[in-house]
DRENDOSE-174111 format. One record per residue (C-alpha): residue in one letter; x, y, z. Coordinates in steps of 0.5 Angstrom, whole numbers, plus 2048, in hexadecimal, padded with zeros to 3 digits. Example, Ala and Ser with C-alpha at 12.3 -4.5 7.8 and 13.67 -1.06 7.14 Angstrom:
2
A8197F7810/S81B7FE80E/
//
This chain:
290
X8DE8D8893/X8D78D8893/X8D68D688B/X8DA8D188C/X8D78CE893/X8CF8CF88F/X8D28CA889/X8D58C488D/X8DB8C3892/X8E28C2890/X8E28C788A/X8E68CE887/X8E28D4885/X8E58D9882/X8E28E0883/X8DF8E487E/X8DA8EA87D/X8D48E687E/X8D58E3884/X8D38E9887/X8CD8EA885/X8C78E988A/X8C18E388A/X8BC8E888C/X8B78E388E/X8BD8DF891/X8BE8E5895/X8B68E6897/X8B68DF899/X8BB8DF89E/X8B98E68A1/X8B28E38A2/X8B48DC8A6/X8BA8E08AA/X8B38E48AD/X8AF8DE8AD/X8B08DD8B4/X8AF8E38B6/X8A98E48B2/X8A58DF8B5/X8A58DA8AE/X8A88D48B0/X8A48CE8B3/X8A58C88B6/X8A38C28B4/X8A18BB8B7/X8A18B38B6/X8A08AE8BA/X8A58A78BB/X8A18A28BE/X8A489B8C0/X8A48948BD/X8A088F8BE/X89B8938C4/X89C89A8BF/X89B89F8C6/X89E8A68C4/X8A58A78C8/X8A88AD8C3/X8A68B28BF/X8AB8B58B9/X8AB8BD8B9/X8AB8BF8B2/X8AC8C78B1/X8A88CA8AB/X8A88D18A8/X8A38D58A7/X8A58D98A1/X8A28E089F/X8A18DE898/X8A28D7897/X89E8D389C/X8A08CE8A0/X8A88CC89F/X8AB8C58A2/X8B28C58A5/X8B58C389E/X8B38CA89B/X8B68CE8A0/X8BC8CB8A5/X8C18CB8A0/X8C08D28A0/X8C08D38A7/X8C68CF8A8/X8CA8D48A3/X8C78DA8A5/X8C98D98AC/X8C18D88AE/X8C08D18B1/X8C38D28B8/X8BC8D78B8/X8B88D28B5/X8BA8CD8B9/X8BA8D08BF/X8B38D28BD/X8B18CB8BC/X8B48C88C2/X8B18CC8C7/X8AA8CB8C3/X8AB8C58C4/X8AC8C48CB/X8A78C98CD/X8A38C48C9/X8A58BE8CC/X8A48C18D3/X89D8C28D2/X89C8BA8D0/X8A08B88D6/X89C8BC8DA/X8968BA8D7/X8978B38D8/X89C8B28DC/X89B8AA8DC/X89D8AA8D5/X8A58AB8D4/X8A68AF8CD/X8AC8B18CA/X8AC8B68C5/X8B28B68C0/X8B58BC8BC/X8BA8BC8B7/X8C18C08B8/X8C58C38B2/X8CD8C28B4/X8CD8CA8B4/X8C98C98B9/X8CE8C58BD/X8D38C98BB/X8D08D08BF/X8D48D18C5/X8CD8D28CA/X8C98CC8C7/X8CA8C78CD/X8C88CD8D1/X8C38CE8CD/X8BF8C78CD/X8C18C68D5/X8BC8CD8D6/X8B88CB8D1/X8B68C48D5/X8B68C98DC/X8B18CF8D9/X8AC8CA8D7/X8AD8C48DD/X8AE8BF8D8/X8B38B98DA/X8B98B78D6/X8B88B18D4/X8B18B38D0/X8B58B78CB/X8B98B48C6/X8BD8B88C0/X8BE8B48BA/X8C48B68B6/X8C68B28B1/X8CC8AD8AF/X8D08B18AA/X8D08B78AF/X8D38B38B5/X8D88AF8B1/X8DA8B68AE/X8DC8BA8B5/X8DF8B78BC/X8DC8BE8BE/X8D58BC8BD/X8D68B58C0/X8D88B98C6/X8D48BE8C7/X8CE8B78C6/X8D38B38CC/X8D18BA8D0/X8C98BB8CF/X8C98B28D0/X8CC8B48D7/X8C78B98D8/X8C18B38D7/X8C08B58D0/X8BE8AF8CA/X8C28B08C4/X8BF8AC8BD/X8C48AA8B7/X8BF8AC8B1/X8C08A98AA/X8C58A58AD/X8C78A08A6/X8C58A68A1/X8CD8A98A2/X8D28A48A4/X8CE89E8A4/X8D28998A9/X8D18968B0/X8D98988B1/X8D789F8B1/X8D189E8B5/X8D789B8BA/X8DC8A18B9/X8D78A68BC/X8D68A68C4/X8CF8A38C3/X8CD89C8C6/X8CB8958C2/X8C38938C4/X8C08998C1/X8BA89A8BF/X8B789C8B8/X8B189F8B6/X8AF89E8AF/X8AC8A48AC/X8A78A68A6/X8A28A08A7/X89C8A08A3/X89989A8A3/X8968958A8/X89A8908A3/X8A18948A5/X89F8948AC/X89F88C8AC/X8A588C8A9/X8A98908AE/X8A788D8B3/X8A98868B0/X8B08888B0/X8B188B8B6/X8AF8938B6/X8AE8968BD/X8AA89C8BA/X8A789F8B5/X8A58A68B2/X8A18A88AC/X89B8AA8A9/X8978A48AA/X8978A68B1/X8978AE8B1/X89A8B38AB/X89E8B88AE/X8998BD8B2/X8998C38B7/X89A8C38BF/X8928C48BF/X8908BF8BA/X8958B98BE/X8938BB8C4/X88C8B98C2/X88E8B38BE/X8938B18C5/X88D8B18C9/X8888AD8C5/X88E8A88C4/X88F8A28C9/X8968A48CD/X8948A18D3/X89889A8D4/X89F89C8D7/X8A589D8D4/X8AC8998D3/X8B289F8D3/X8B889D8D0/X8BE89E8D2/X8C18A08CA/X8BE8A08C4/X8C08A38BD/X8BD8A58B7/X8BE8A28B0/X8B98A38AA/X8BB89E8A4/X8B889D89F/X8B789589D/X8B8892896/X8B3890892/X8B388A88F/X8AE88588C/X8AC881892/X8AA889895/X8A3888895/X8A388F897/X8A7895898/X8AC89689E/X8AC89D8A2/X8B28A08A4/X8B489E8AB/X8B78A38B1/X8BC8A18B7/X8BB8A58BD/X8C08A58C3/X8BE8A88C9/X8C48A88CE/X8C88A58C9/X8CE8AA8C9/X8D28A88CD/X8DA8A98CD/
//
């Protein structure tokens, strides 16, 4: 079953000797992510999203890193595959949501005029675990954070693909918390399944992957609501963030909104681009709504 499962989906494996042979690299690998938690090696990460036109920080994107004993820094894409099939992302995610909130508590606190919403990425695993809204809920109340200042990022496949997850996403909306849709368009790619889903129309988007002045000007032309990128900041520690908020003008009020989505795209290119396109993410906080 599990050969079957590493070479694709929908496939017969038939069973042979060899298939009980062990990747002991494989094997070390997976020992070594399933303590990562537990041995102080996972970090998280953090990017500002600032607002078009006025560009005023009002998020923050929470990215998890893991320091590997031998190998160095890993991002996401090396490791959460692994967690998933090892049954080890429900203690990484916990981990990064309640780093997070700590985090965002400590720059609410800080500046308490500046509403800033932090934003973590879930795993459907993670939605599928029977105390995760408990969970999130005590996560909020240990660190005095206000629901409407999380929003957790799911993405468009892991909803469409469990009315459980749509429930248990119905339920953390009624607790006050924010729910994105992240690459949205990259999976299904169609605005009737946008409508299938309990998410209001209006959303708002925030472009992603912006590196160029060129590119800001762009999206502000066609209407983005935020931007995130390495043109403002690479993704950074809680310390180094903290510095760059501070010295960052977040003064001017902010507008909340009552729902907003994530979708990432990435636009065609054609001969009348004169510069590349970022990806481009819609947020919907509040949008789950049955």
């Amino acid at each position: 079953m599990y050969a079957a499962k590493a070479k694709g989906k929908a496939r017969v494996q038939v069973f042979e000797p060899g298939l009980l042979e062990v990747d002991s690299a494989k094997v070390v690998f997976e020992r070594q992510l399933a303590a990562a938690v537990s041995n102080g090696e996972l970090t998280v990460h953090y990017q500002p999203v600032l607002s078009l036109p006025d560009a005023r920080c009002t998020a923050v994107e929470a990215l998890v890193r893991w320091q590997h004993p031998e190998r160095g820094v890993l991002y996401p894409d090396a490791f959460i595959e692994t967690a998933e099939r090892i049954d080890a992302i429900g203690q990484i995610g916990a981990y990064v949501l309640r780093r997070a909130c700590a985090d965002a508590a400590k720059w609410q606190k800080a500046q308490p005029e500046t509403p800033l919403a932090v934003h973590v990425n879930l795993s459907g695993m993670q939605l599928d675990e029977e105390g995760f809204i408990a969970s999130v809920t005590r996560c909020l109340s240990d660190f005095s954070l206000p629901p409407d200042l999380l929003v957790l990022e799911v993405t468009e496949t892991m909803v469409i693909s469990s009315q459980a997850a749509i429930d248990q996403l119905n339920i953390l909306a009624a607790h006050g918390v924010r729910i994105a849709i992240d690459d949205f368009g990259t999976g299904y790619s169609a605005l009737t399944t946008l409508r299938s889903l309990p998410a209001q129309m209006g959303m708002r988007t925030i472009a992603e992957g912006v590196e160029t002045p060129e590119q800001q000007r762009y999206l502000e032309t066609i209407g983005a609501d935020a931007v995130q990128g390495f043109l403002y900041l690479r993704p950074t520690t809680a310390e180094r963030f903290g510095a760059w908020l501070w010295a960052h003008d977040t003064s001017l009020p902010r507008t909340r909104h009552a729902s907003d989505v994530v979708i990432p795209f990435t636009p065609r290119h054609t001969t009348e681009d004169p510069f590349p396109r970022p990806a481009v993410k819609t947020v919907a906080p509040s949008a789950w709504r049955g």
